[in-house]
C-alpha positions in Angstrom: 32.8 -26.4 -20.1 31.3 -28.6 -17.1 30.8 -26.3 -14.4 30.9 -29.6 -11.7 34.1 -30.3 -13.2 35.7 -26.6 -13.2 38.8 -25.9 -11.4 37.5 -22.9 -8.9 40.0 -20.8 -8.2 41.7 -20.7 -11.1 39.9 -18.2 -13.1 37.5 -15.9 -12.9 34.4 -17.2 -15.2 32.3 -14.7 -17.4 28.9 -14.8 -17.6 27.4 -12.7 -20.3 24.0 -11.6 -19.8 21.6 -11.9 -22.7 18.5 -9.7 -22.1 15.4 -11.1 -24.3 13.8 -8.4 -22.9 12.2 -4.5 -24.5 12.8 -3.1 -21.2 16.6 -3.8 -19.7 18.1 -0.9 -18.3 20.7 -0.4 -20.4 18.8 -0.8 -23.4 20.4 -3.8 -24.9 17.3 -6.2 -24.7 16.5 -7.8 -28.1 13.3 -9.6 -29.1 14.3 -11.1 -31.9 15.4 -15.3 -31.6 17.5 -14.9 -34.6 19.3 -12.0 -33.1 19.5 -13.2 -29.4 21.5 -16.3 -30.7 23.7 -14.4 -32.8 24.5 -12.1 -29.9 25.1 -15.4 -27.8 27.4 -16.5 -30.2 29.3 -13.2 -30.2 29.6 -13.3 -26.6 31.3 -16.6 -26.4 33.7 -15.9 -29.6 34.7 -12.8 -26.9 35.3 -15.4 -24.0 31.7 -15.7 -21.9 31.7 -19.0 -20.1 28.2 -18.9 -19.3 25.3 -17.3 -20.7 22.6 -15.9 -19.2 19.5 -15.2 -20.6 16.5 -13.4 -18.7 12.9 -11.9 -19.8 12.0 -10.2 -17.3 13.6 -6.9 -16.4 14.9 -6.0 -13.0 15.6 -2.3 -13.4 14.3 -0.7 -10.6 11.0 0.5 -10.6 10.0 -2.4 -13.1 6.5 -4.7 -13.7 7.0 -7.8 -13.2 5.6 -10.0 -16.4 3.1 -13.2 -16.6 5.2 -16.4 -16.5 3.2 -16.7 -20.1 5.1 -13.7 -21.7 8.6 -14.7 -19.8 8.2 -18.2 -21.6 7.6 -16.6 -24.3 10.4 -14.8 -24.9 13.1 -17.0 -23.1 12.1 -20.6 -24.3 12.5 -20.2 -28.1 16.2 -18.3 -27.2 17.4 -21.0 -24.9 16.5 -24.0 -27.1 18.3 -22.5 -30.3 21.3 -21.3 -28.0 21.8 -24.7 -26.3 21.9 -26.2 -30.3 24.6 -23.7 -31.1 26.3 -23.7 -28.5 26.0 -27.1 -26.5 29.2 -26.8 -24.5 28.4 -23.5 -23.1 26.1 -23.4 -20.1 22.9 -21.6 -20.3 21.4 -19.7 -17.2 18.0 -18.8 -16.8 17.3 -15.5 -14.7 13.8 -16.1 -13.2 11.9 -16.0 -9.9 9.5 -18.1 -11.8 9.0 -21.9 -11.1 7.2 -22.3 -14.5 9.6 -20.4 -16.1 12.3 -22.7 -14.9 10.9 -25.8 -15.6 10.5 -24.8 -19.1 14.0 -23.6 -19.2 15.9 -26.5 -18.5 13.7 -28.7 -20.4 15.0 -26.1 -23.1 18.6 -26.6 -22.5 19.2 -24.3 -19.5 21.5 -26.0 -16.7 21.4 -23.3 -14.0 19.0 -20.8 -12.2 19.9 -17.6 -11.4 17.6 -16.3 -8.6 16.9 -12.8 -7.6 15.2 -13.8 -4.7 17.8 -16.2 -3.7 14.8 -19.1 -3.5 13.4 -17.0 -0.7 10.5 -16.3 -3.5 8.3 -19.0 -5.6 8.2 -22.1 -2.7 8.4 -24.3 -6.0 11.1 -23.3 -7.6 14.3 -24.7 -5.5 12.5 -28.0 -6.1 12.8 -27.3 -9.9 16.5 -26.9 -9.7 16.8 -30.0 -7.4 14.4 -32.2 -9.6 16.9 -31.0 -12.5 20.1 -30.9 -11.1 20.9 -27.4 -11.9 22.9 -25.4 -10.5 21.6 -22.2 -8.7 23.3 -18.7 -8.7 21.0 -17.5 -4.8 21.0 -14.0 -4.7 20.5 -11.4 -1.6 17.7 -9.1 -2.4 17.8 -6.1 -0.3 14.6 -5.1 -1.6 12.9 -7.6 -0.1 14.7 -6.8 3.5 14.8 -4.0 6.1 17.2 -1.6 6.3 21.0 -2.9 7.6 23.3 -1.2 9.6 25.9 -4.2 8.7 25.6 -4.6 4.9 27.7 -7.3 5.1 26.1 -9.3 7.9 22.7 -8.6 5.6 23.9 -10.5 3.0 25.6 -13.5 4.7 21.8 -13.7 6.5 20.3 -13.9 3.4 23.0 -15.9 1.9 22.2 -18.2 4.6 18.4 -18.9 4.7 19.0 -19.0 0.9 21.4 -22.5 2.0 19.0 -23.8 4.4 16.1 -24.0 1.6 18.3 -25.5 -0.8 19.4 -27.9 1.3 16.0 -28.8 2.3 15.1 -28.9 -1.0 17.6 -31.8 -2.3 20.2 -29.2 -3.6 23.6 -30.2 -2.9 25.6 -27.1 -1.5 28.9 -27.9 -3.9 26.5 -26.8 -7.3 25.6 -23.2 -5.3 26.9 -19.7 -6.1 25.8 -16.8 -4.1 25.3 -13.6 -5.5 25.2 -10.5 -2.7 22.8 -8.5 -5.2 24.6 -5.2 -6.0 21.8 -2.6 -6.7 19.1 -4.4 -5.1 18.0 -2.3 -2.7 21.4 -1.0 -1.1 22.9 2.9 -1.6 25.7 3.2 -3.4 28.1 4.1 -0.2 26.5 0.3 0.9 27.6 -1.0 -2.4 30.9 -0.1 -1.6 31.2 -1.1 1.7 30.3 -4.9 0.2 32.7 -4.9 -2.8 35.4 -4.1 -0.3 34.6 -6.7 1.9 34.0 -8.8 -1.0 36.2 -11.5 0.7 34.3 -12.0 4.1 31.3 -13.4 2.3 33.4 -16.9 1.1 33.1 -18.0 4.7 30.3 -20.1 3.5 32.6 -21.8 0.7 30.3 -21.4 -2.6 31.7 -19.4 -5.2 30.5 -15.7 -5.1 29.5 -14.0 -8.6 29.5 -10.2 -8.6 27.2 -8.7 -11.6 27.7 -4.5 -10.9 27.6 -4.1 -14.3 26.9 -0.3 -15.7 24.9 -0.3 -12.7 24.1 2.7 -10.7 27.4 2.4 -8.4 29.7 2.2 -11.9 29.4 5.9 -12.3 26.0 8.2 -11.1 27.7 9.4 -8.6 30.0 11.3 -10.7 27.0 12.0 -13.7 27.4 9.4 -15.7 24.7 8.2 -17.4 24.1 4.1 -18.2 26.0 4.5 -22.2 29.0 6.4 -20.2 29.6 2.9 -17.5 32.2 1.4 -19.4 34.9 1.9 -17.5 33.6 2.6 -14.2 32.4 -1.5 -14.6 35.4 -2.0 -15.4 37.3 -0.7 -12.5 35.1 -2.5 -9.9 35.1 -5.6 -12.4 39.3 -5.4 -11.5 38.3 -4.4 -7.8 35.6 -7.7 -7.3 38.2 -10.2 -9.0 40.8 -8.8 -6.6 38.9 -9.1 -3.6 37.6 -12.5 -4.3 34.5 -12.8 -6.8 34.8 -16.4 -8.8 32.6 -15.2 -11.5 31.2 -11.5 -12.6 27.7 -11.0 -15.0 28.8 -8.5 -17.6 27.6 -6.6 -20.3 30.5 -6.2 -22.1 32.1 -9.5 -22.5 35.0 -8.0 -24.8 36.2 -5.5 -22.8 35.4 -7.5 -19.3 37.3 -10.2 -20.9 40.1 -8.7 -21.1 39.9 -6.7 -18.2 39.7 -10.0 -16.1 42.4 -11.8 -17.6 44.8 -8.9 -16.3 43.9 -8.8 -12.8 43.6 -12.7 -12.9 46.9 -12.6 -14.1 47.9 -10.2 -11.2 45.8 -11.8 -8.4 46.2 -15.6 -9.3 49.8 -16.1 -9.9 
């Protein structure tokens, strides 16, 4: 599937997320190349549209890693994944301009951004010199407390736009990502997925990846293993109120769980 040539609007798109990682937060990171293909593969037999492989853990409280070890660990993955699968994109989840670089030389096609290319001055002129698309996400962490969370993430969303457009990258191959968990409460995460719709005022596609994260069930005890269906009710909720594409975990059971409310929402 081209993503330049993908009918927005139609669907929701599912991006599994591939953790190459010891550390991820829900304890699915593997190490092993042989492993984090097959794992790939299984995702896209149960309907991910993009893949999106990291090496660097985002869990709160974590270290970041040399750009040595990330390369590492993501280069060998992406080159055998783009082989076995060379019609699915491949994303690469890095603040890292050398990581980049190395990823799309590897087979990756987009960039998914925590800091939204707010953080390494080099890396929106990686994705431009490559043509990749670039999933900018609003990092709360890197803010100051909001009394609009909303507003927040539109003015992130929007310096993100200016430095990609002064960078050479054309606005029609951007998604923004408003960053659930990074720095917000859960009552904050709320307030956004609800409002989910007044963030495509900027007319990029928005991707929503909640999943098993805090707000999918700790404040009714549940620990990371019991998240299932909590991510699966605001999966249903971010689809309905506008998301284009939403990072999962589960690609079976998301799967599945998107096709019904696209079914309801985009008849």
């Amino acid at each position: 599937m081209e993503l330049d040539a993908f009918p927005w609007g139609s669907r929701t798109l599912l991006v599994g997320i591939l953790n190459v990682t010891p550390d991820s937060f829900v304890g699915d990171g593997v190490v092993d190349v042989a492993c984090a293909v097959a794992l790939a593969e299984q995702m896209v037999r149960d309907g991910a549209d993009i893949i999106d492989i990291g090496g660097e853990s985002t869990r709160p409280g974590y270290q970041s890693v040399p750009a040595e070890i990330e390369l590492e660990r993501v280069v060998p993955v992406i080159e055998r994944v783009s082989a076995s699968l060379p019609t699915t994109p491949i994303s690469i989840d890095t603040t890292k301009s050398a990581v980049a670089v190395a990823a799309f030389e590897a087979g990756a096609s987009l960039l998914n951004d925590t800091n939204g290319l707010c953080g390494d001055a080099a890396l929106a002129d990686a994705a431009a010199a490559s043509d990749a698309w670039v999933i900018a996400m609003h990092n709360q962490r890197r803010g100051v407390p909001a009394p609009d969370p909303v507003a927040a993430v539109l003015s992130g969303f929007c310096e993100s736009l200016s430095i990609a457009g002064r960078h050479g990258i054309d606005h029609e191959r951007i998604i923004l990502d408003p960053g659930f968990g990074f720095g917000w409460a859960l009552s904050e995460n709320a307030e956004i997925l609800r409002r989910l719709s007044e963030l495509r005022v900027l007319r990029c596609p928005i991707l929503v990846g909640m999943s098993r994260k805090r707000m999918t069930g700790e404040q009714f005890g549940w620990g990371v293993e019991q998240r299932l269906e909590g991510s699966a009710a605001v999966t249903a909720l971010a689809v309905a109120n506008g998301a284009d594409l939403v990072r999962v975990h589960d690609v079976a059971e998301m799967c599945r769980v998107v096709r019904m409310a696209d079914d309801i929402v985009r008849q």
